[in-house]
Structure formats: structure tokens, C-alpha cells
N, C-alpha and C positions, 0 to 999 in steps of 0.2 A: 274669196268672193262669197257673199251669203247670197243665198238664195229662197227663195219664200214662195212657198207652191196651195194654191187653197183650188178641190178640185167640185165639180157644179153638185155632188154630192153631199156636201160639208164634210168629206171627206178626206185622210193622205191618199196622196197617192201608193200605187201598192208598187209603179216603177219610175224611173227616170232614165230617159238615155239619151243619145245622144246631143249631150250640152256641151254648148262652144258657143266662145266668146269671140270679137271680132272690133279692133276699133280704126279702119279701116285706112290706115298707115301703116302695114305689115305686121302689126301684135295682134296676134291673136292663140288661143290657147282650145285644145277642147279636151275637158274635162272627163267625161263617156263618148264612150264609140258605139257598144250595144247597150241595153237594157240593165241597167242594177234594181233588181228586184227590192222591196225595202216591208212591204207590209203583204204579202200575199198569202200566208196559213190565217189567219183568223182576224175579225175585227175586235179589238183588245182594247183596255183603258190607258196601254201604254203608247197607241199611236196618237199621235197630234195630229189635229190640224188646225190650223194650214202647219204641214210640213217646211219645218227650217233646216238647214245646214249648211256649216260654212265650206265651203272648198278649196284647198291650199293647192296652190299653184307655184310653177316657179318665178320669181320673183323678177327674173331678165323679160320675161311677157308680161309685165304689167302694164295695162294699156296707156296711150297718152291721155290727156287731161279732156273731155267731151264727150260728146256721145261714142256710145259701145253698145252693137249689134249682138245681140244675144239670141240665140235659140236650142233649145230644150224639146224632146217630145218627153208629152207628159202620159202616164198608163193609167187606168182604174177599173174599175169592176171585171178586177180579173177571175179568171174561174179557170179550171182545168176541165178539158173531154177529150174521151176516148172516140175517136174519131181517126181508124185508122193509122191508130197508133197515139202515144199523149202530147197533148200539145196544150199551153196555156193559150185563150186569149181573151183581152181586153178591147175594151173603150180606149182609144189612142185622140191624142191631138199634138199637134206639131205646133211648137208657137214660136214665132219671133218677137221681139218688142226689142225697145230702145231705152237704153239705161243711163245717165250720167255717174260718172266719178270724182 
């Protein structure tokens, strides 16, 4: 499944988590559970945006044929503080939309 992420900064995002998929007949798959980090030490010429990638999945949850419920939280302008110890945080959005296959 490709996915295509463009975030309000013109920026990639720096994470991606929890994405699952859903086409509401019993297939469904999720891809992240927590956060996979992707762009967070430095803004580079080697990040894109909009961030693409495709995501391989097993092929027995390929959804049926119509609409497919998707949601993703998306990360960005993340920063690390020292705030009682280290902790990253970001600009989070959680999004759902409706896809066809």
C-alpha cells in the first residue's frame, strides 16, 4: 500500500505511527503500532516532501474491492527537551480518510 504524506509545513514528516488499514468486512491490517521516526536529526536535501512509501503487507489482508478506512497519526516539528529527564515532542495529528482500491 503507498502512502503519501504532505505536512502544513511543506514539510516530511519527521514520524509516522500508528497506520491501519480497515475495509470493513474483516480485512484489515495495521501497519505501526508506536511511532517510526523517519526525519528527526536534521532538515536535509535528502528529505522529501510530501513523503512517499510503499508498505508491504501480507497479501491474505488485502482488502475487498471499495472503500478502505485508513488512519495514520501523523508527527512534525519535532524537537527534543530536557524537561525532567529527555523526551521528544511534536505537532501530532491523527487522521482518518477514505481510500478506494
Amino acid at each position: 500500500m503507498e502512502l503519501t504524506i504532505a505536512c502544513p509545513d511543506n514539510k516530511p514528516p519527521h514520524a509516522v505511527g500508528h497506520y491501519t488499514f480497515d475495509d470493513g468486512s474483516g480485512k484489515k491490517y495495521r501497519f505501526l503500532m508506536d511511532p517510526m521516526f523517519n526525519h528527526c536529526e536534521h532538515d536535509g536535501a535528502d528529505e522529501a516532501a510530501p513523503f512517499k512509501r510503499v508498505w508491504p503487507y501480507d497479501p491474505d489482508k488485502q482488502p475487498a474491492d471499495g472503500a478502505v478506512g485508513i488512519w495514520i497519526s501523523i508527527y512534525w516539528n519535532c524537537h527534543y527537551r530536557e524537561l525532567l529527564g529527555t523526551a521528544i515532542y511534536c505537532t501530532l495529528e491523527d487522521v482518518y480518510f477514505q481510500s478506494t482500491n
